[in-house]
C-alpha positions as CSV (number, residue, x, y, z in Angstrom):
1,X,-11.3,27.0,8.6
2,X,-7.8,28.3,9.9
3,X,-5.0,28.7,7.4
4,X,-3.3,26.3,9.0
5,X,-6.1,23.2,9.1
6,X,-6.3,23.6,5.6
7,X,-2.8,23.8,4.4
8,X,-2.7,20.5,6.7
9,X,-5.8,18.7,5.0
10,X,-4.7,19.8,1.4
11,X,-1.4,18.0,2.2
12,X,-2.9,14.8,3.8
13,X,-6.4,14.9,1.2
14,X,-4.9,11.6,0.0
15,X,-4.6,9.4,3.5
16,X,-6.5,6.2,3.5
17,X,-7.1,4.2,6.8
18,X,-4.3,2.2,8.4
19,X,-1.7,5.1,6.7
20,X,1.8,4.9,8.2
21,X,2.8,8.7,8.4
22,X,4.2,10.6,11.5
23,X,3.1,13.8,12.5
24,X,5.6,15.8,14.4
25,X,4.0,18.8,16.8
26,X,7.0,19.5,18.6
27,X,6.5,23.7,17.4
28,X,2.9,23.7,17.5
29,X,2.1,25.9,20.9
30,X,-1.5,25.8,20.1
31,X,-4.3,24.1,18.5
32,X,-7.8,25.2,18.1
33,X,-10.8,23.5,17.7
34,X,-10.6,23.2,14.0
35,X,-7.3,22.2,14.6
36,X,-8.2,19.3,17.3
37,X,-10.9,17.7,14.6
38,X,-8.2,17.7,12.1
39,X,-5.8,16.2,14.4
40,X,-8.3,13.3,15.6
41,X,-8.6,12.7,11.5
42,X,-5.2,11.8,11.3
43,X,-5.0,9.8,14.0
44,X,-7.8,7.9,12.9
45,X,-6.1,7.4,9.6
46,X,-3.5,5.6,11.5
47,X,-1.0,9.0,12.0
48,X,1.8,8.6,14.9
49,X,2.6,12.1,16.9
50,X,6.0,13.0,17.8
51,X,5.3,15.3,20.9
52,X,8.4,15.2,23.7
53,X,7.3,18.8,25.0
54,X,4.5,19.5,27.5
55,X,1.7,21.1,25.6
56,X,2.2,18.0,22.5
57,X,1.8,15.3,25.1
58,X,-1.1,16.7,26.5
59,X,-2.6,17.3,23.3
60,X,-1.9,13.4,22.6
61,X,-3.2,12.3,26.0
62,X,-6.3,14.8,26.0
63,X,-7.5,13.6,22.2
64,X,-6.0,9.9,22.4
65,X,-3.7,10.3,19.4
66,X,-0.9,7.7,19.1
67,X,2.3,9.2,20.6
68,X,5.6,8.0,19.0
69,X,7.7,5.8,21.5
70,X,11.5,7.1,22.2
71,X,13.0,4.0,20.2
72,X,10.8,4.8,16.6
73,X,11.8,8.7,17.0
74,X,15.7,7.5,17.2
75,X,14.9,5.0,13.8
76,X,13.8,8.3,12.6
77,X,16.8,9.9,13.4
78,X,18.7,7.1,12.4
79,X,17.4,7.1,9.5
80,X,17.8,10.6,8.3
81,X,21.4,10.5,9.5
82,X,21.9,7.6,6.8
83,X,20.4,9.3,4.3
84,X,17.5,7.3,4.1
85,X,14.1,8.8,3.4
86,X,12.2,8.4,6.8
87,X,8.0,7.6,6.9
88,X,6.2,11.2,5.5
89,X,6.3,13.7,8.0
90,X,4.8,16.6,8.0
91,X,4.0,19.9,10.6
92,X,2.5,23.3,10.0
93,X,5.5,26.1,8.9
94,X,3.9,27.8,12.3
95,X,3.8,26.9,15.5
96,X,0.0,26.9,15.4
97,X,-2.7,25.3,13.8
98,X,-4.8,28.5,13.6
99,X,-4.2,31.5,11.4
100,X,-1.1,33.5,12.2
């Protein structure tokens, strides 16, 4: 299992079904296989995507993951710009799910 996939599934071990938490894979240039099974996981745990660029939105639209809508990302950005602690987020350090 890539460096990445794990460092992801150590972080999100603790998701149950119908989970809240945004993803956002605005860096992340490529994703593996490993990678794709890890992201379908989330989704199914109820995960959002923030993806704006070209290869995130094809990832949503090729693996059917919920894609955040323009109005939650600004809440998200509203949020953070009052200080308040927005949903979980999380996103590999890399732009890559697979090892560097």
């Amino acid at each position: 299992m890539g460096d990445w996939v794990k460092e992801l599934m150590r972080v999100t071990r603790d998701l149950k079904p119908g989970s809240k938490s945004v993803f956002d894979i605005e860096e992340v240039s490529y994703v593996d296989l490993l990678g794709e099974e890890a992201l379908l996981w989330l989704n199914r745990m109820g995960a959002t995507f923030i993806a704006w660029n070209a290869y995130g939105k094809d990832v949503c639209h090729r693996l059917h993951l919920r894609r955040a809508t323009a109005t939650f990302a600004r809440s998200l950005s509203l949020a953070s710009a009052l200080g308040k602690k927005p949903r979980r987020r999380a996103s590999p350090a890399s732009s890559s799910l697979t090892p560097p």
